[in-house]
Residue, then its C-alpha position, 0 to 999 in steps of 0.5 A: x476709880x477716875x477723878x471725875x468718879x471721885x468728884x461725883x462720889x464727893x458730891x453725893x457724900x455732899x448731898x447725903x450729909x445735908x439729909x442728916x440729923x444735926x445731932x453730932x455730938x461725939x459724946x452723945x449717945x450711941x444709939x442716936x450715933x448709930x442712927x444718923x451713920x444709917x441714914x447717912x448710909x441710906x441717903x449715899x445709897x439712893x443717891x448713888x443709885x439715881x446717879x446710876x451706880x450699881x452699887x448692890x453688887x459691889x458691897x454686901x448689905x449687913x445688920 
């Protein structure tokens, strides 16, 4: 990966986290942990994808 790759992916991991719950307590409970990791997951996708990564082919998406 380039520099301006990384630069690009950090921005998008940026704006990813500005979608997110603000319910980051490490204590709190794990289902509502869980959640906000998918949707941070969620939104780094999308924005990967209208960035114009191809990112289905170069991750397997599990439950």
């Amino acid at each position: 990966m380039t520099e301006d790759e990384m630069a690009l992916l950090g921005e998008l991991v940026d704006k990813a986290s500005w979608n997110t719950p603000r319910q980051r307590n490490p204590d709190g409970d794990p289902k509502i942990r869980h959640q906000n990791r998918v949707q941070v997951g969620r939104s780094l996708l999308l924005l990967a994808n209208s960035a114009g990564f191809d990112v289905t082919s170069r991750c397997s998406l599990t439950n």
